[in-house]
C-alpha positions in Angstrom: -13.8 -20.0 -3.7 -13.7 -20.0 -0.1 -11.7 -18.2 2.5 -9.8 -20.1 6.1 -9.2 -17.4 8.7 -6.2 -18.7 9.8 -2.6 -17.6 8.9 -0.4 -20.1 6.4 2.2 -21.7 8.9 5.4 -19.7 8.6 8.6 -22.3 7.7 10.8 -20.8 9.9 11.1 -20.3 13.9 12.6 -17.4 15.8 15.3 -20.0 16.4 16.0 -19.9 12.9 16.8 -16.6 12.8 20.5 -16.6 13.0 23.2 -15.5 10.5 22.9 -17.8 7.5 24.8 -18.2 4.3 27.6 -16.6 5.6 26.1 -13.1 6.3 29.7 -10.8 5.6 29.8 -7.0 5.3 32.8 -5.0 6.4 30.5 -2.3 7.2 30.9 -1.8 11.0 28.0 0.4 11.4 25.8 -2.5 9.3 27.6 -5.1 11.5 26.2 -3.3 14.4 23.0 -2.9 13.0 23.1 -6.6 11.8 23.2 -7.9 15.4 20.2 -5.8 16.7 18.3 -7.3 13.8 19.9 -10.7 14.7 18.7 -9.9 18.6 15.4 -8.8 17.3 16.0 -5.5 18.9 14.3 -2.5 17.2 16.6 -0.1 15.2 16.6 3.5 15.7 16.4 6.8 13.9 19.8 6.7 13.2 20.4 2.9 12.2 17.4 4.0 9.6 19.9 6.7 8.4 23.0 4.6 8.5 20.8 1.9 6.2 20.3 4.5 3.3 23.3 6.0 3.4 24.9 2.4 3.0 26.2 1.3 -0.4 26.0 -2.3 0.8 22.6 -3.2 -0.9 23.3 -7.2 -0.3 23.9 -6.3 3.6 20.9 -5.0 3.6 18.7 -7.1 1.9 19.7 -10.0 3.3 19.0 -8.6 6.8 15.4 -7.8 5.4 15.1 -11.0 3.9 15.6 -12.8 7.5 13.2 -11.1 9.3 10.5 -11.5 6.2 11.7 -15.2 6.6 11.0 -15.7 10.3 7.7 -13.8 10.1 6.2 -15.6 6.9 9.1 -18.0 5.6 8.2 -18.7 2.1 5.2 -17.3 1.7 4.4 -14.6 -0.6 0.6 -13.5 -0.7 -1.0 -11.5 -4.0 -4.9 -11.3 -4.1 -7.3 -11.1 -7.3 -8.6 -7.3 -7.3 -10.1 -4.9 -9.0 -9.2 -0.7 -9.0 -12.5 1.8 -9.3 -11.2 5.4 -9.7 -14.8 7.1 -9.6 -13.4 10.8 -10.6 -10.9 12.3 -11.4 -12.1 15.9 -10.4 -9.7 16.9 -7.6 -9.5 20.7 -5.8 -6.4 19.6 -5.0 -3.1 21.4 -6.7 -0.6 18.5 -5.8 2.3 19.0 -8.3 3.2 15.2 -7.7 -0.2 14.1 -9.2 -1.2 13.3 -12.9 -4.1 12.0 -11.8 -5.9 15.1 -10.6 -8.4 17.7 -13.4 -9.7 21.1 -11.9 -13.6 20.7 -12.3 -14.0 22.2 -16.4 -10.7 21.2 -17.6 -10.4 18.7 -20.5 -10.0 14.7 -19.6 -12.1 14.8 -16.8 -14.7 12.4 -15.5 -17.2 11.5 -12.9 -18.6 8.4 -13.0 -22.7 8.1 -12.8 -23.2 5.1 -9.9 -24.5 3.2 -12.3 -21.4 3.1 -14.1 -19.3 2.6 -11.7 -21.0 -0.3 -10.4 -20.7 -2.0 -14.2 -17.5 -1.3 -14.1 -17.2 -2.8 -10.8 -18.2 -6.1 -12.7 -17.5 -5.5 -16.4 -14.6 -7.9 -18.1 -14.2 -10.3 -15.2 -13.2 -13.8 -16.1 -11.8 -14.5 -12.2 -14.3 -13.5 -9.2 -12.3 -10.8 -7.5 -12.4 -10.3 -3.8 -11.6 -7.3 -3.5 -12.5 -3.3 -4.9 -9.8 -0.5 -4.2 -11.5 2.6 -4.5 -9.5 5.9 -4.6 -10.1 8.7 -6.4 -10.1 12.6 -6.5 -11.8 15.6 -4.0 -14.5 16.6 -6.1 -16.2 19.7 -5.0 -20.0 19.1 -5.8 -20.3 15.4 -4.9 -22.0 15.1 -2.2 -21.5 12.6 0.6 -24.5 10.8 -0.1 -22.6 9.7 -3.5 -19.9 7.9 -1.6 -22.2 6.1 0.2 -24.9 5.1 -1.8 -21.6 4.0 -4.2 -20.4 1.8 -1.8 -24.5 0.5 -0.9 -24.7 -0.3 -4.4 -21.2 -2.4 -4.7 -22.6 -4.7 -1.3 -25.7 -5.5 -2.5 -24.4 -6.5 -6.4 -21.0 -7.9 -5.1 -21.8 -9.1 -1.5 -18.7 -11.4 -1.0 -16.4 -8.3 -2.2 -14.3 -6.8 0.2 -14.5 -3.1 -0.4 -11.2 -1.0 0.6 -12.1 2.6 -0.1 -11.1 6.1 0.4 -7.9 7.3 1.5 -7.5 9.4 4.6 -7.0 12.3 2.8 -10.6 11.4 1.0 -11.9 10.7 4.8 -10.7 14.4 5.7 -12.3 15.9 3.2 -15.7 14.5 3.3 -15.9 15.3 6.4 -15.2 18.8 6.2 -17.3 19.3 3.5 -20.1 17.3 5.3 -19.6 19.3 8.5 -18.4 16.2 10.2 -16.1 15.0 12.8 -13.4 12.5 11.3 -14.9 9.6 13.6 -18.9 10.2 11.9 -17.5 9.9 8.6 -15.8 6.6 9.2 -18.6 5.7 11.0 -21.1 6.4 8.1 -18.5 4.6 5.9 -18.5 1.4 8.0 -22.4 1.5 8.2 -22.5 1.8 4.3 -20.0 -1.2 3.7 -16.6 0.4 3.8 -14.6 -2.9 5.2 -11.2 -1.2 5.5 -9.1 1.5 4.0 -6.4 1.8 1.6 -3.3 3.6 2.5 -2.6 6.6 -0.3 -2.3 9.8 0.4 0.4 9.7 3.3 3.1 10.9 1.0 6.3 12.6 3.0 4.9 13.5 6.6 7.4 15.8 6.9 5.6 19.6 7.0 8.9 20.7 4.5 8.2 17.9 1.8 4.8 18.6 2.0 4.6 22.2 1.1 6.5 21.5 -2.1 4.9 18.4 -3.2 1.2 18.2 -1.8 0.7 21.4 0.3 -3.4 21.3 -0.5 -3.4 18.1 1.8 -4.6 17.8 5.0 -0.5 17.4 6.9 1.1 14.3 8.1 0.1 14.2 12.0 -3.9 14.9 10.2 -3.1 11.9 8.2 -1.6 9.4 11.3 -5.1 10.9 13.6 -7.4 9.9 10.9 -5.5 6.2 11.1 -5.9 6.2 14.3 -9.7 7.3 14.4 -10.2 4.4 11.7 -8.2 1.5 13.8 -10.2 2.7 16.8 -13.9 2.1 15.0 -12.7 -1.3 13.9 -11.4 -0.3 10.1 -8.0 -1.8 9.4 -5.9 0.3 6.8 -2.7 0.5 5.3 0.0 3.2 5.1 2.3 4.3 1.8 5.4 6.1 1.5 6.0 8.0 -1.4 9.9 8.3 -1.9 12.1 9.7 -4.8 10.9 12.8 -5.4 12.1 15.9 -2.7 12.8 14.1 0.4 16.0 13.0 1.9 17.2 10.1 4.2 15.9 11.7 7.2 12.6 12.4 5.7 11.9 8.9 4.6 13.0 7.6 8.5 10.6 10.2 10.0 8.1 9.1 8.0 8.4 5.2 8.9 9.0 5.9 12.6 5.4 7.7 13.1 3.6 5.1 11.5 5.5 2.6 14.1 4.6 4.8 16.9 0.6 5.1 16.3 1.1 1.0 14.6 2.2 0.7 18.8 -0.7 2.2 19.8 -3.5 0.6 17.4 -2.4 -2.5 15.7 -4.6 -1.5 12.6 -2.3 -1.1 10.0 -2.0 -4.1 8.1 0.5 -3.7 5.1 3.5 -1.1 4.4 3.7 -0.1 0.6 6.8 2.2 -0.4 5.8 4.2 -3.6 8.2 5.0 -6.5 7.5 8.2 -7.7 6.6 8.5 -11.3 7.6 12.4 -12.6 6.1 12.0 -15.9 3.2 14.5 -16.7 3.7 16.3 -13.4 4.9 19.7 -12.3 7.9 17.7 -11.2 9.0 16.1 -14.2 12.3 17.5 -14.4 13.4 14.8 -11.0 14.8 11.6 -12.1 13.1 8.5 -11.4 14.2 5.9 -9.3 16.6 3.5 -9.1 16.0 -0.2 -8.7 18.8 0.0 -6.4 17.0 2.5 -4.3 13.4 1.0 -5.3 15.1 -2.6 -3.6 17.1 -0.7 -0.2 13.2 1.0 0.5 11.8 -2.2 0.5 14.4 -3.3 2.5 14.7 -0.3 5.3 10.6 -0.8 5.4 10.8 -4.3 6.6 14.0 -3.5 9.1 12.3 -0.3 10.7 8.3 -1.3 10.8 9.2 -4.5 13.0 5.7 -4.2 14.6 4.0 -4.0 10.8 3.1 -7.4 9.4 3.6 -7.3 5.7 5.4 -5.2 3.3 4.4 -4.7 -0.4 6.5 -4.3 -3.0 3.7 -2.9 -5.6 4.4 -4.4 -9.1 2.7 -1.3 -10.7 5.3 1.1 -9.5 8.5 -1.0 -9.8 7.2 -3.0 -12.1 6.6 -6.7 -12.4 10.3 -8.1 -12.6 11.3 -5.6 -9.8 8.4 -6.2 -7.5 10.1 -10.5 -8.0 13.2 -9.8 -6.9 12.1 -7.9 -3.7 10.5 -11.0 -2.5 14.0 -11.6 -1.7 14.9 -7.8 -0.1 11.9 -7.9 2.5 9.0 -7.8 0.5 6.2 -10.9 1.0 3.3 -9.5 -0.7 3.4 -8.0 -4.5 -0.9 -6.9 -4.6 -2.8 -8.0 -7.0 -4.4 -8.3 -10.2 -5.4 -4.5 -10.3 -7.1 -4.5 -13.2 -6.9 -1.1 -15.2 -5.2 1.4 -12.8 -5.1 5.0 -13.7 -3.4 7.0 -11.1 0.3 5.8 -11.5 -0.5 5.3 -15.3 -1.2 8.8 -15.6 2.0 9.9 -14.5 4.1 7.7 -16.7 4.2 4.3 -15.5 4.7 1.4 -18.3 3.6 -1.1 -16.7 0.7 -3.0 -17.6 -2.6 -1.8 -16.0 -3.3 -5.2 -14.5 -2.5 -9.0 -14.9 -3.8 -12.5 -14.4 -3.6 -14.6 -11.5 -1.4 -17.1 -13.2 0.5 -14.1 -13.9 1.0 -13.3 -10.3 1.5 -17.0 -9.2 4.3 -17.3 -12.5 6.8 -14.9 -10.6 6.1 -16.1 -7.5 7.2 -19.3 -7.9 10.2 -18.2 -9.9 11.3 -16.3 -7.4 11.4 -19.3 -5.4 8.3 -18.2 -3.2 5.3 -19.8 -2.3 1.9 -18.4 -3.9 -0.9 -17.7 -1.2 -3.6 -16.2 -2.2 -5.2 -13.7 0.1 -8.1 -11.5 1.1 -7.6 -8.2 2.2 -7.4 -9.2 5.7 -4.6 -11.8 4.6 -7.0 -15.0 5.2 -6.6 -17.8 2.9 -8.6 -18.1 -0.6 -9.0 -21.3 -2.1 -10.9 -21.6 -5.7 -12.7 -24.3 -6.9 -14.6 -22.1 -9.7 -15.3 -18.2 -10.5 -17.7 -18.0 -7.5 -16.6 -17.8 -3.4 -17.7 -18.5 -0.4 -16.8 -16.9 2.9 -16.1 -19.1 5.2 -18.4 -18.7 8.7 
């Protein structure tokens, strides 16, 4: 395998983007909106508002769907990765987690290094090319752990991009190391950290967070640690979590922050909206989503996060069929292979805990989409065996 650092050509042109196949809505608040999209002017707070409070799903995805064709065309990117969750311990009380043990309870874990480089490895018949490593805020591990985690990962997997530790895992190492933000990403870096994933954001609003997540460092902590990471060098990415206690307002605050420090840095590479799963949660009496709202969020992602390059429609929330159609509702990237996720799984998802490339490349191509196959940092992979090469 070896990677190209250059971006696929996109099929369309900025010229292209004009109304096609008879764009009709009798909406005049969407019409409106419809021609600042069309201008490629950015919408506001209260376009973002008017977009979820439309009915007009089709509108609205087929606004999405022309900007995600004049940035990529048809491309659709998916990668080959691997998930390492290395405890599950968590000090944390977030009652939208499943995830999460108190340190003693039953069904925890905490994985010796040893293991958790096997598992790293362990089952693999495609060479991955990248490890996402999340996991919970154990009290006793020290930092030295995380580190000498991610040592051990380089020196086995050397090729493998390592995306690791979310911002609120960055907050909380550092305060239990008696560090500044910036010397924990720093150490990070220096132990092999290549860029971080983009969990933990949640509902930046202070009111959603006190209900859902209120043992988390807050939104504007959150958005500073981004910013401390983009500054040092370390792309990220940013979630959304969305169905559970927020409203319309809530989800466009949310969005519009990450645009504003996105303005500033540049460093965030992918936007990934998160269906709640209530299952096995202290919120289990809220509903889960719609596909009609799990398709408008994808949608309203790609329409307000103009400056944001790629939006994710993560097959194991919405699952596989879902995540197929939203390459045709803004979406151009549907992740990877995973390979045995636990977080989302704990809390009730059915999907399956990870699939095969041809898998990924199948519904793709179905959905009348053009496979490319990524690294994290979106450069091209091209296989010729089980092995890669990076490409100098």
């Amino acid at each position: 395998m070896s990677y190209s650092t250059s971006e696929p050509e996109s099929r369309t042109t900025s010229a292209d983007f004009r109304p096609r196949h008879g764009f009709q809505t009798n909406d005049p608040v969407l019409q409106t909106i419809a021609a600042k999209v069309d201008a490629g002017k950015r919408l506001s707070f209260e376009d973002g508002v008017a977009l979820y409070r439309s009915g007009d799903i089709l509108a609205i995805g087929w606004m999405a769907n022309a900007v995600r064709e004049r940035m990529h065309g048809d491309i659709a990117y998916f990668n080959v990765n691997r998930h390492i969750n290395p405890t599950n311990v968590c000090v944390a009380s977030c009652r939208l987690c499943a995830f999460g043990r108190k340190k003693g309870e039953a069904g925890t874990y905490t994985m010796a290094l040893e293991e958790a480089w096997e598992t790293a490895g362990s089952g693999l018949t495609e060479a991955v090319t990248e490890f996402h490593i999340v996991g919970g805020l154990h009290p006793d591990l020290p930092f030295e752990y995380f580190e000498d985690l991610v040592r051990g990962l380089k020196v086995r997997f050397p090729k493998v991009h390592i995306k690791a530790f979310t911002m609120v895992e960055v907050a909380f190492l550092a305060k239990r190391g008696k560090m500044t933000i910036e010397e924990t990403l720093v150490r990070m870096k220096e132990a092999g950290v290549d860029s971080l994933p983009g969990g933990g954001a949640e509902i930046f609003a202070d009111r959603v967070r006190h209900i859902i997540c209120d043992h988390k460092i807050d939104g504007g902590e959150w958005l500073e640690t981004a910013r401390t990471a983009h500054r040092i060098g370390l792309k990220s990415n940013a979630t959304m979590l969305y169905g559970h206690v927020e409203n319309d307002e809530d989800r466009v605050d949310h969005m519009l922050r990450l645009r504003e420090v996105q303005d500033d840095t540049g460093g965030f590479q992918t936007f990934i909206p998160l269906a709640f799963h209530p299952d096995n949660t202290a919120l289990a009496h809220i509903p889960k989503t719609t596909g009609m709202m799990d398709l408008k969020q994808i949608a309203i992602g790609r329409l307000l996060l103009d400056n944001f390059p790629h939006i994710k429609s993560y097959w194991q929330m919405v699952s596989p069929e879902m995540a197929q159609i939203s390459l045709r509702f803004g979406a151009d990237d549907i992740d990877g292979t995973v390979i045995e996720e636990k977080i989302y799984h704990d809390a009730g998802a059915t999907t399956p805990q990870g699939m095969r490339r041809a898998d990924l490349v199948r519904l793709i191509t179905e959905a009348g989409r053009v496979p490319f196959e990524r690294d994290t940092l979106y450069r091209a992979v091209t296989r010729s065996e089980d092995t890669f090469t990076v490409a100098v």
